[in-house]
N, C-alpha and C positions, 0 to 999 in steps of 0.2 A: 326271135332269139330264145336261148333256154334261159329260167329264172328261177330262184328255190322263192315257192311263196307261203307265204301266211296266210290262209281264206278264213279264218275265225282264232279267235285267241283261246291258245290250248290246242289246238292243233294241230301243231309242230310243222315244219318245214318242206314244205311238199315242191318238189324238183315239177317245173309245165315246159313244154316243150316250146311253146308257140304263143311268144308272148309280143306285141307290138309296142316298139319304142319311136317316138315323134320325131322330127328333125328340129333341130336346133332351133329357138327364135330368140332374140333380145339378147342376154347377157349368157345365154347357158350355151354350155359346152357339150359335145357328143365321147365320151372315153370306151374303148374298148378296152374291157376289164382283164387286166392281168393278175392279178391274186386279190384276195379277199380278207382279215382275220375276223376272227370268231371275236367279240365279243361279249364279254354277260347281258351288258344292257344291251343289245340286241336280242337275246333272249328273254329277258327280263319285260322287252315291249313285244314279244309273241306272246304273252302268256295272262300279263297284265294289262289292263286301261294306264296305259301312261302318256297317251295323244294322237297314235300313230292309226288309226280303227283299220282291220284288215276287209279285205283281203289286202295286203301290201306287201314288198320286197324291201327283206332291210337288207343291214350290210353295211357299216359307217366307217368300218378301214378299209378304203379301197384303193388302188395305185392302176391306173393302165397308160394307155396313149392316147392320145388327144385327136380323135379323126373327123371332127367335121366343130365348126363353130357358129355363132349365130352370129348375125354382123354387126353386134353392138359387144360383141365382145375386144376386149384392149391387151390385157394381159397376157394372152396364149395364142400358140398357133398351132395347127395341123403337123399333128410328129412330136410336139412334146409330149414329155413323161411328168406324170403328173400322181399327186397324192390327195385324197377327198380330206374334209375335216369336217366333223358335224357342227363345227359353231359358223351359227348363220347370219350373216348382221348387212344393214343396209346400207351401210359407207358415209351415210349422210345426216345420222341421228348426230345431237350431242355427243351421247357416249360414242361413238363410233370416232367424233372428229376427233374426241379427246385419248385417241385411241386404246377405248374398252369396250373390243368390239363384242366381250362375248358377256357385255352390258346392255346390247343393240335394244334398241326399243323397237324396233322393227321388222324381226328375222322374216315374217313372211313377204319380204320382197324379195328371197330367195326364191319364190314358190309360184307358181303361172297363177293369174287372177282368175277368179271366179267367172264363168263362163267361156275359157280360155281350152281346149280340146288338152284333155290331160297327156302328162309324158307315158305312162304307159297305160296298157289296157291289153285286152282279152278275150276272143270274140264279141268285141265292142264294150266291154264292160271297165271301167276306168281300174287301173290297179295303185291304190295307194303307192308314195315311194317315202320309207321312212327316214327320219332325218333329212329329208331334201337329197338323201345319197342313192340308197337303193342298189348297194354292190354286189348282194349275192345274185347277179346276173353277168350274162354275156359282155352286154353294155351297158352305161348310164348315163342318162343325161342329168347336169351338174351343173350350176349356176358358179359362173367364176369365181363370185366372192370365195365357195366352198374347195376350192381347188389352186395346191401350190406347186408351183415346178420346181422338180429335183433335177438332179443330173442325171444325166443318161446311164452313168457307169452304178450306179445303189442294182442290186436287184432286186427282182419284186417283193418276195416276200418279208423283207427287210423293208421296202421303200411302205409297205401297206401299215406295218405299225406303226407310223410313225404320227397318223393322224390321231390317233386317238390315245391309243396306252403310252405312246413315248413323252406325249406334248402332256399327255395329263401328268405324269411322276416328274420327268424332268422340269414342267414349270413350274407347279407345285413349288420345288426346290430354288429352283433359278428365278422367276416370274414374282412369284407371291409372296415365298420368306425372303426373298432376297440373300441366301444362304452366304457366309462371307467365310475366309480362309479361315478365322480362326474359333469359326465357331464348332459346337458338339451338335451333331445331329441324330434322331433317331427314327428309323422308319418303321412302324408295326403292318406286317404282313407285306413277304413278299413273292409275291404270285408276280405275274406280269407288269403291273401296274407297279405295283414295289419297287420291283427290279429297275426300272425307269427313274424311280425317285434316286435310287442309289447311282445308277447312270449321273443322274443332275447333281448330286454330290460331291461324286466326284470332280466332275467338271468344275466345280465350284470351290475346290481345292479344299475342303472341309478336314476340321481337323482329325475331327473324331465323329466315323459314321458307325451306329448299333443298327443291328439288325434284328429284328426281333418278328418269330412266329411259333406255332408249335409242331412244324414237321421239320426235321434234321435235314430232311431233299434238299428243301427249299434254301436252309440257313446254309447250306454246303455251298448252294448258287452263288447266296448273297458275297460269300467269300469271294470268290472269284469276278464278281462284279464291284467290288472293291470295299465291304465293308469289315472296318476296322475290329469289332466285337461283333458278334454273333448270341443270343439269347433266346434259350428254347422258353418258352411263357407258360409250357405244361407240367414244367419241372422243376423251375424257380421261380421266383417272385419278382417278374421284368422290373417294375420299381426300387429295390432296394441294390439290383443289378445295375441299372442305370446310374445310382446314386455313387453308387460306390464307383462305376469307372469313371463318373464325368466329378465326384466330389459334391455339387452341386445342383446338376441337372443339366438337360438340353434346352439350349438355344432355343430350337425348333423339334418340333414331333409331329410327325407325321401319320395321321392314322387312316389306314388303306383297308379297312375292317369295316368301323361303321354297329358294333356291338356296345349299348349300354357298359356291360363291363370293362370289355377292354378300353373304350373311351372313356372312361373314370380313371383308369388306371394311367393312361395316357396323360391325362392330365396333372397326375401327380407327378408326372417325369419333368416338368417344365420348369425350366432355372428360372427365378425371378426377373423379369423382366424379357421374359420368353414367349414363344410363341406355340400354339396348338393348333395342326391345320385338318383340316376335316372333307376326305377325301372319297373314301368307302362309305358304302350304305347296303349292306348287307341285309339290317333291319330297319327297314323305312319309320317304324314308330320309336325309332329306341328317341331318349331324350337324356341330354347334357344335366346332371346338376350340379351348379356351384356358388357359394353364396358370391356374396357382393365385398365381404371384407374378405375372400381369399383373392378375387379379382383384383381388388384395389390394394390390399397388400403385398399381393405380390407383381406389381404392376404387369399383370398377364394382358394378352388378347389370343382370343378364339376368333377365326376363323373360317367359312366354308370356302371351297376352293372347288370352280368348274373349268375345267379344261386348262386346267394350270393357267389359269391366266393370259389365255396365248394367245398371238398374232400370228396365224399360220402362216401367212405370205412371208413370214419373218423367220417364224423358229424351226417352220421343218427344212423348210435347205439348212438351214442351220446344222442340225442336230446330224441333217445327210452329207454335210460335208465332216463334221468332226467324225461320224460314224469309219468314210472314205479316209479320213487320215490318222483312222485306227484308233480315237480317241474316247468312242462311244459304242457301247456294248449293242450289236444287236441281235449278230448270228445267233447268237445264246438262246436268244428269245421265239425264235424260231423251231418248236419244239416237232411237230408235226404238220406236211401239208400232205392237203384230201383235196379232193373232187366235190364240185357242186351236189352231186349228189347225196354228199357223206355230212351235211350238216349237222344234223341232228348225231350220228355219230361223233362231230365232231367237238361237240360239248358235254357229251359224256366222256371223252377224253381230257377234258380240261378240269375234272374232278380229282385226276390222277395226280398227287403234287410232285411228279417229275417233270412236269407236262407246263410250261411255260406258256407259251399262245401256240394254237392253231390256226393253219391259214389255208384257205382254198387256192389251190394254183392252177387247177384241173378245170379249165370250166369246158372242156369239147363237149 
């Protein structure tokens, strides 16, 4: 089959022709890839040591069909439509019973054991498959845990974000703050991932959702994805913005950024007995400070948030059914799709801030 691979980090994306994928054994499932989206952090792990060591195939939004399974598998059958999630968890830890699975103490029970003939490889040479997904290929072999059925009628490129950028902003929202009708909410930066949180916002029937970035494209989107205020952060001063629409501050703040400043600033947006949820990581070393008598006076809590808190067997039909009864944004999101080939092109288009996700639909 053809694969965009990774052979050294820094590298970039290199399309192989003839790549060998295993048959099924145990709990994993065989999908033939129907679209793909771009994510950062799948870039972000071609370039950096973040766990994944190449040569490997990433690719962690993936959706296709389900054509061949292993015969320990329960949940799936040959001909459904299915969506990847990179949270990987063993069904049987503590956390997992107590269902936080993407608390798993176990995730590599997603992954074939050691000495076990790997899922792909290369004139015989094993090829890593990152996050357990490995979508920018033909097909993928996919441990059930990692895989949730949608309905038939989502199409792909809609059903493909759903594992990653939809479940992270939506849960975020819905999952983690628990976002409730009559609260104020505010989300800083909304690229893909943002747009999602405002999705879960909505849904959430929020009273008052700000949007807040410093490109006009974007806060233009946010409008039509439902939020209430809009605030450019290069032109005013998002805090004294926020204060003045909400009186007091937000509920919740959501920051999809990940910037020393703007998460200082962020934190000054948070009503008394509110929350800061921490989402983006732009800069891996930035660092939170805040004393202890602002914490405790203003009885805050901070936050991180992975994968919104989600249970995918649970929230992406979810989110694919509100999406089907027109209830959740996703066409939107869907800004460009390219061909296997065009990866690396395809995240130099996601620089562009008209440019929402992009997604490979093209893999002949």
């Amino acid at each position: 089959m053809k694969a965009s691979i990774v052979r050294s980090l820094g590298a970039g994306f290199e399309l192989a022709e003839h790549v060998d994928i295993a048959a099924p054994i145990g709990k994993e499932v065989l999908v033939e890839v129907k679209a793909s989206g771009l994510c950062h952090t799948d870039d972000l792990a071609a370039k950096y040591p973040l766990g994944w060591e190449p040569p490997a195939v990433f690719g962690h939004e993936v959706a296709g069909v389900v054509t061949a399974v292993g015969p320990d598998v329960v949940d799936l059958v040959v001909g459904d439509h299915v969506v990847g999630c990179l949270v990987q968890y063993c069904g049987t830890c503590s956390q997992c019973q107590a269902g936080n699975q993407v608390l798993c103490a176990h995730p590599e029970a997603t992954l074939r054991a050691d000495g076990q003939p790997p899922r792909l490889s290369e004139n015989g040479v094993a090829i890593g498959q990152g996050m357990g997904l490995g979508g920018f290929a033909q097909q993928a072999l996919i441990h059930e845990h990692q895989l949730a059925k949608v309905p038939d009628q989502i199409g792909w490129p809609q059903a493909a974000l759903l594992g990653c950028g939809v479940v992270t902003g939506a849960g975020a929202v819905l999952n983690t703050a628990d976002v409730q009708p009559s609260d104020a909410v505010v989300v800083i930066g909304v690229g893909g991932v943002g747009l999602n949180a405002l999705n879960g916002a909505v849904t959430a029937g929020a009273a008052t959702i700000i949007a807040i970035d410093i490109a006009d494209e974007k806060l233009d989107r946010a409008k039509r994805f439902g939020a209430t205020h809009v605030i450019n952060s290069a032109t005013s001063d998002p805090v004294e913005e926020v204060r003045r629409i909400t009186g007091v501050g937000a509920d919740a703040v959501f920051d999809f950024v990940g910037l020393k400043p703007v998460t200082q600033q962020a934190l000054q947006m948070v009503a008394p007995g509110g929350g800061l949820y921490l989402i983006g990581v732009l800069d891996p070393t930035s660092v939170l400070e805040i004393s202890a008598v602002e914490l405790l006076g203003g009885r805050l809590h901070v936050e991180g948030v992975y994968m919104g808190s989600t249970t995918a067997k649970r929230d992406i039909p979810l989110y694919a059914r509100l999406y089907l009864e027109g209830r959740f944004r996703l066409d939107e999101l869907v800004s460009r799709e390219i061909s296997l080939a065009q990866i690396e092109e395809g995240y130099a288009m996601l620089k562009d801030p008209t440019v929402a996700r992009v997604v490979v639909t093209d893999l002949s």
